[in-house]
KOLZA-685119 format. One line per field, with one value per residue (C-alpha): residue number from 1; residue in one letter; z, y negated, x. Coordinates in nm, 3 decimals, padded with zeros to 5 digits. Example, Ala and Ser with C-alpha at 12.3 -4.5 7.8 and 13.67 -1.06 7.14 Angstrom:
! KOLZA-685119
i <- (1_2)
aa <- (A_S)
Z <- (00.780_00.714)
Y <- (00.450_00.106)
X <- (01.230_01.367)
This chain:
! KOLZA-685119
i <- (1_2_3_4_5_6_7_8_9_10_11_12_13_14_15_16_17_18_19_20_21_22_23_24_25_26_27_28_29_30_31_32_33_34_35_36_37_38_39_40_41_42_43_44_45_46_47_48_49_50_51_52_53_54_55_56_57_58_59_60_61_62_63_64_65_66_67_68_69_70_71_72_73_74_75_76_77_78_79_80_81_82_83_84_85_86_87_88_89_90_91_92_93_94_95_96_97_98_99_100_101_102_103_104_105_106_107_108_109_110_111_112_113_114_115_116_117_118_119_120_121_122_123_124_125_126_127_128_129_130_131_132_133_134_135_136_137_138_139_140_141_142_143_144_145_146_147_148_149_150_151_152_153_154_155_156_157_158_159_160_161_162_163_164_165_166_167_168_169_170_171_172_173_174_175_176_177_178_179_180_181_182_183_184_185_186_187_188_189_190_191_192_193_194_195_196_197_198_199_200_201_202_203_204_205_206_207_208_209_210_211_212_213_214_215_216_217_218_219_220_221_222_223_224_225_226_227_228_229_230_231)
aa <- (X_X_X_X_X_X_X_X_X_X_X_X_X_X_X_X_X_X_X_X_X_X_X_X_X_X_X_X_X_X_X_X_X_X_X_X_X_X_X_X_X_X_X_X_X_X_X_X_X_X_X_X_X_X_X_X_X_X_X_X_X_X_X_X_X_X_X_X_X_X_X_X_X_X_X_X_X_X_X_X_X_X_X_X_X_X_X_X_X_X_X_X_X_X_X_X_X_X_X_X_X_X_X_X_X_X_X_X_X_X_X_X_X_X_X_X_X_X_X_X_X_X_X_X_X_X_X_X_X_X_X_X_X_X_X_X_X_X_X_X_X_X_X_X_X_X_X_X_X_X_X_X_X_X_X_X_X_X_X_X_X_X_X_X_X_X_X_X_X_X_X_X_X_X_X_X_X_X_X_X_X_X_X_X_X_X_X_X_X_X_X_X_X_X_X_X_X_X_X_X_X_X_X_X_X_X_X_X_X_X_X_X_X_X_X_X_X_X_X_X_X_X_X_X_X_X_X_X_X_X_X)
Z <- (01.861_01.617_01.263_00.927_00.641_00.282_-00.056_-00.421_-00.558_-00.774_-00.878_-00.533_-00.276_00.048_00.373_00.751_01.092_01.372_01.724_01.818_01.730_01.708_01.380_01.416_01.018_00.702_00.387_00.014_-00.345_-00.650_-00.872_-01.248_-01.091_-01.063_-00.718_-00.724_-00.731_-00.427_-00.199_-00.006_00.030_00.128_00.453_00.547_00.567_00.727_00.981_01.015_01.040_01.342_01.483_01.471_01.366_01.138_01.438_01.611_01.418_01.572_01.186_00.860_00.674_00.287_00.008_-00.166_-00.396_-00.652_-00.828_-01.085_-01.138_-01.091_-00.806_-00.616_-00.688_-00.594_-00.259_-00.147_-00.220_-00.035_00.281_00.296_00.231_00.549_00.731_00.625_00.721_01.087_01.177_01.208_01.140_00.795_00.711_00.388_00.318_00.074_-00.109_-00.186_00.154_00.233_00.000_00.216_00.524_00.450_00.512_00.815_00.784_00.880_00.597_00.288_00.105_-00.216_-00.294_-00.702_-00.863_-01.251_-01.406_-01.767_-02.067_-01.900_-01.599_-01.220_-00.913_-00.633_-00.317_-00.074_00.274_00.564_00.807_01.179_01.441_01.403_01.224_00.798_00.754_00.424_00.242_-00.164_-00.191_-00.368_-00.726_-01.139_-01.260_-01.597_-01.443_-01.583_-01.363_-01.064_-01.143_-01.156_-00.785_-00.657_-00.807_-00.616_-00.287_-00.182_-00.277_-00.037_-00.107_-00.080_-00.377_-00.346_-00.536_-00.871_-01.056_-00.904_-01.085_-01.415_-01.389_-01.254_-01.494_-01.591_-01.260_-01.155_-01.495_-01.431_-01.007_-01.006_-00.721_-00.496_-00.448_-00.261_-00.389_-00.194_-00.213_-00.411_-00.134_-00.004_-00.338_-00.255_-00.088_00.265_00.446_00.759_00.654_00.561_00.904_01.101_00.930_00.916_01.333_01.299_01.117_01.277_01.645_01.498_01.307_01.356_01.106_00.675_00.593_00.419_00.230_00.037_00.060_-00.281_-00.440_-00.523_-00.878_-00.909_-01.305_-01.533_-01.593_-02.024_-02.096_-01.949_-02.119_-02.443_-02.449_-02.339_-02.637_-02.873_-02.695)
Y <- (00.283_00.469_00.321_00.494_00.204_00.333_00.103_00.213_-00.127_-00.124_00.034_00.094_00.422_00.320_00.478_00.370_00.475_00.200_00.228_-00.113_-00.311_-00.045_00.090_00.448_00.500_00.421_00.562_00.379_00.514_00.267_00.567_00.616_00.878_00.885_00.804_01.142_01.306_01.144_00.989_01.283_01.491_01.103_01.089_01.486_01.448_01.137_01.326_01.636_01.414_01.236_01.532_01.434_01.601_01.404_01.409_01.213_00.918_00.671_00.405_00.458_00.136_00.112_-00.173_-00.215_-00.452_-00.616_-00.430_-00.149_00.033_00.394_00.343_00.202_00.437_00.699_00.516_00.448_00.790_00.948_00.713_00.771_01.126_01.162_00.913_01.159_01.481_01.379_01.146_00.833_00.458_00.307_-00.045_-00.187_-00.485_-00.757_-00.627_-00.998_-01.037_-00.738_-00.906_-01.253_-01.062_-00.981_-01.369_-01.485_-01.851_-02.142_-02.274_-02.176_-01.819_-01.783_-01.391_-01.325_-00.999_-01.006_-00.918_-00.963_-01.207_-01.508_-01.445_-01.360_-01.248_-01.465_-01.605_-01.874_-01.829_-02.050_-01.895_-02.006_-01.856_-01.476_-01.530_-01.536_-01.805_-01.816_-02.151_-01.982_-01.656_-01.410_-01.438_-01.376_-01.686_-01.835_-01.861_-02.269_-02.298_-02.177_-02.431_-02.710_-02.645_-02.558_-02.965_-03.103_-02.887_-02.645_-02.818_-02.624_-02.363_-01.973_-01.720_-01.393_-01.112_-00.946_-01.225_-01.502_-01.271_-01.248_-01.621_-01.786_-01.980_-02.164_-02.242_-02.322_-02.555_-02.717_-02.743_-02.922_-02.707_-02.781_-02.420_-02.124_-01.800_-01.454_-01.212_-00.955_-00.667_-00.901_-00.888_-00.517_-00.413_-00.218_00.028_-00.139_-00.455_-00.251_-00.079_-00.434_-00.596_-00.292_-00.294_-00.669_-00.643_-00.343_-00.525_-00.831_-00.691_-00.300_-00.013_-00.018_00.251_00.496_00.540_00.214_00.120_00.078_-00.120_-00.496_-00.492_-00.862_-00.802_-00.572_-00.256_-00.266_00.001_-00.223_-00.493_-00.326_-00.204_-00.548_-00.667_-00.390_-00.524)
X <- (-00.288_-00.130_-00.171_-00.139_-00.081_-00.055_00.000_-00.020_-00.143_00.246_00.448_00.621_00.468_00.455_00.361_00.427_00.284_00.327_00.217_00.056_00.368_00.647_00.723_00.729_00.886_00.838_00.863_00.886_00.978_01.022_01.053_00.894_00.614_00.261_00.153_-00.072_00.271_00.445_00.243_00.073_00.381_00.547_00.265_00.338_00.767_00.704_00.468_00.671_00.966_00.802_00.647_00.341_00.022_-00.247_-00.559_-00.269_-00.352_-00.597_-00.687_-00.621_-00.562_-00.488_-00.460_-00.748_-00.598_-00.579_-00.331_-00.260_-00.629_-00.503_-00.259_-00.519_-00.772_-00.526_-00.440_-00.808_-00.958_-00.644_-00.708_-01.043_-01.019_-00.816_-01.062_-01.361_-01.162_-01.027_-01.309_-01.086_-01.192_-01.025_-00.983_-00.905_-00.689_-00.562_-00.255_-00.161_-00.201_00.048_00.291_00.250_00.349_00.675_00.766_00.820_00.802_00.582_00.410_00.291_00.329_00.214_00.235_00.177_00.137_00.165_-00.139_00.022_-00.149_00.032_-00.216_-00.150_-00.325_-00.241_-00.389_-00.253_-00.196_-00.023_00.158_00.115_00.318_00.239_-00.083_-00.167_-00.466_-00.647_-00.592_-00.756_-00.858_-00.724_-00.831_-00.677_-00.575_-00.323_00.006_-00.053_-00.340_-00.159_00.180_-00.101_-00.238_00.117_00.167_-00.097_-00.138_00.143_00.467_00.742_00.547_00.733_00.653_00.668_00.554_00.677_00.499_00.761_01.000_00.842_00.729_01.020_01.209_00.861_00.759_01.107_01.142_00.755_00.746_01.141_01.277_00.961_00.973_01.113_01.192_01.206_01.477_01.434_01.364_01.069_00.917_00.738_00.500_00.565_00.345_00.422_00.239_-00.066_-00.050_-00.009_-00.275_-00.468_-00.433_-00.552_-00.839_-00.953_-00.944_-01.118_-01.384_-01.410_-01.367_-01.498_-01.730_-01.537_-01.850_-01.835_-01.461_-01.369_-01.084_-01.109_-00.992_-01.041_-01.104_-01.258_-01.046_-00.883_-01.181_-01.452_-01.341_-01.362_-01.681_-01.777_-01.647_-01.831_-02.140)
């Protein structure tokens, strides 16, 4: 099957088509531009570029999230815009998730994303073999509350994510070295991953309904949170 993945959960545009296990190519831009701007014209070169046509494409599969409010907004309506147009099944998946499947280690992965006031998203997964299993789901949490279940459950634990960046000399000073860090490449998110797991899902559980696919924010958006307050 040929697999369309697409991320816009950072800062980071990412697109990949694999087929089954082969990764046809992959584009990614860390650039200061909107996602609106660069990732549709990123899917078409990479199409033209592979010579294929879009009704080539057998699943659409897209971070939902959590992550930045318009990126991901951007990235879901494109994917299931083109899921609507050519008639092709779309799944949605974790972008924390994403981030945990760039490492390729047995054990534990702990992918953060900063989600700024001292608070992350995060999620924990342990990696068997080939296969990501849930250990706590992705949630928003104080970065103190994560340091104090990294303590008592996950020491030898691997972090990746931009928020092991931002948070790293206090969890490196309060976990002792109990900890691995990921290179700095590892730290963003890849299209590839999104296609993979996309594949994964999609074999295990069928297609979303492109209908009522909508991103997992994990937390009220700045705006909602205001007029909460006014209330």
């Amino acid at each position: 099957m040929k697999v369309l993945g697409l991320d816009t959960s950072t800062l980071m545009t990412t697109c990949a088509i694999m087929e089954d296990d082969l990764l046809l190519g992959e584009f990614s831009l860390n650039l200061d531009m909107s996602h609106s701007e660069a990732l549709v014209p990123m899917i078409k070169s990479l199409m033209d570029n592979l010579k294929l046509r879009m009704e080539e494409l057998d699943l659409i599969a897209v971070s939902t999230g959590p992550g930045s409010f318009t990126g991901l907004r951007i990235g879901v309506t494109t994917a299931k815009s083109f899921a609507h147009v050519l008639n092709k099944p779309i799944v949605g998946v974790s972008s924390l998730e994403v981030l945990a499947n760039n490492i390729f280690v047995d054990g534990i992965i702990v992918p953060m994303m900063d989600a700024r006031r001292d608070r992350v998203f995060t999620a924990i997964y342990r990696r068997k073999l080939n296969h990501l299993e849930e250990v706590l789901k992705p949630n928003a949490i104080e970065i103190t509350e994560l340091i104090s279940y990294l303590k008592e459950d996950a020491s030898e634990a691997t972090l990746v994510g931009d928020g092991s960046v931002v948070y790293r000399e206090e969890l490196t000073s309060s976990l002792n070295g109990s900890i691995r860090f990921s290179p700095g490449e590892l730290n963003l998110s890849r299209g590839s991953s999104v296609a993979k797991l996309g594949l994964i899902k999609y074999l295990k559980d069928g297609s979303d309904d492109f209908y009522t696919l909508a991103p997992d924010y994990l937390r009220d958006s700045q705006a909602e949170r205001n007029l909460k307050l006014k209330r």
